[in-house]
N, C-alpha and C positions, 0 to 999 in steps of 0.2 A: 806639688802635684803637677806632672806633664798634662798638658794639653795633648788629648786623643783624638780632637775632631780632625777629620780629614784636610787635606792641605788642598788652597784653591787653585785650580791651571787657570794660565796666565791666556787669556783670548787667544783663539787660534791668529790674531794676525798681529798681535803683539808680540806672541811667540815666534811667529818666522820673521817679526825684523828686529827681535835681540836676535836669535839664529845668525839673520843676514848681515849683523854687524860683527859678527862675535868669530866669525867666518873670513873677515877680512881682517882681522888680527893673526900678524908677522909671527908675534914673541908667543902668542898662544898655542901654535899650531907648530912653533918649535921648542915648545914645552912639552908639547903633548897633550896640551890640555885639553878637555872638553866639558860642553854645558850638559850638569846631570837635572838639574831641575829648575822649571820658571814659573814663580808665581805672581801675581799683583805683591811688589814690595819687599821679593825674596828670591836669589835667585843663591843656587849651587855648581860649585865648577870642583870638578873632579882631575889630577892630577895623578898618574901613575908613576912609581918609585922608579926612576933608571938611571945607571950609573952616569951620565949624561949629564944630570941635574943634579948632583952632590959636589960638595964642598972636600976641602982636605982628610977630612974624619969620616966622611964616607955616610955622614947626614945630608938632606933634601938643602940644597942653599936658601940661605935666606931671602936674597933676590928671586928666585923659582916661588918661595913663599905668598912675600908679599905682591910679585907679580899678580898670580890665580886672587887675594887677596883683593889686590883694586878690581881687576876685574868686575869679580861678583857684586863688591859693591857698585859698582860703574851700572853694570846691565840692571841691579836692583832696581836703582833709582830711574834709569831708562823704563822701565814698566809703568810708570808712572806717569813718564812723560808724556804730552800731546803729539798725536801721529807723526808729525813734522818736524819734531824736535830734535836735538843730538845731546850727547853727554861730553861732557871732559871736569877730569878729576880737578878742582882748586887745591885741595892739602888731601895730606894722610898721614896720620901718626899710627905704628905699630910696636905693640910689645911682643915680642919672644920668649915665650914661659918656658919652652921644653925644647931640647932640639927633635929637628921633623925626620920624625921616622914611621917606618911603615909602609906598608903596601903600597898604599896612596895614601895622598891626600885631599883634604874635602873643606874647600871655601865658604862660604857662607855671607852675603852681604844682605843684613837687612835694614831696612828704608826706618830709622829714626822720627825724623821730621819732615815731608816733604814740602818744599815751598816753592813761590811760581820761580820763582830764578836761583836760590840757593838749595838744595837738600844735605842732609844728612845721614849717613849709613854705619851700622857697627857693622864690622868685621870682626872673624871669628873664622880660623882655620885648626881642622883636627889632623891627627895622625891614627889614620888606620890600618889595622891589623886583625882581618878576621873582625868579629863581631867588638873586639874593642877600637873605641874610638876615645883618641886623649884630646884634649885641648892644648896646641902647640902656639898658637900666637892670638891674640884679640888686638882690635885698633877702631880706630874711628875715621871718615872719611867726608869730605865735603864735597860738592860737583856742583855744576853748574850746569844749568838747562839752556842749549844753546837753540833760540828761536829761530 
């Protein structure tokens, strides 16, 4: 059974500093990418299909992937953090179930285990199409709260 309760916004000043960091990301903004939703411990990045970002077979690359992929976890776990803190990934491991096709694509990192210096995030990116959305890769991600 889904959970239908509504999903929590992320404090407005939490939100403008994943914004403000998510903003001065190079590879994000020459992906294309952008943040579609923030919550306390959840955050989604959105990914538009362009020929730009495909591989030989004319599939989404797997580095465009798992890029949007850290991300989301990265800023996840940033919601959590204390006002003054910053993020940087320690590891990430990801599987590629399906190659990424679609519309776009839709990231997903949520906040596992938060801890004062280590956290944890799964990842989870789809391929969408119109109202269907596939599951194209899951992973797991570690970070580190930089005081």
């Amino acid at each position: 059974m889904e959970d239908e309760s509504p999903v929590e916004q992320a404090a407005p000043e939490v939100e403008a500093r994943v914004r403000a960091s998510f903003e001065l990301q190079g590879l994000m903004r020459h992906l294309g990418a952008r943040l579609s939703r923030i919550s306390p411990g959840h955050v989604q990045i959105v990914l538009p299909s362009r020929p730009e970002i495909t591989q030989q077979h004319g599939y989404i690359h797997a580095g465009a992937t798992s890029a949007i992929a850290d991300s989301a976890g990265g800023y996840a776990a940033l919601t959590l953090f204390p006002e003054t803190a910053d993020v940087l990934t320690v590891e990430y491991k990801i599987n590629l179930l399906a190659p990424a096709t679609g519309d776009h694509l839709e990231a997903e990192g949520t906040v596992v285990k938060a801890g004062r210096t280590l956290t944890v995030c799964r990842l989870e990116v789809f391929g969408v199409t119109g109202a269907q959305r596939e599951l194209i890769a899951t992973g797991q991600q570690t970070l580190i709260c930089l005081r």
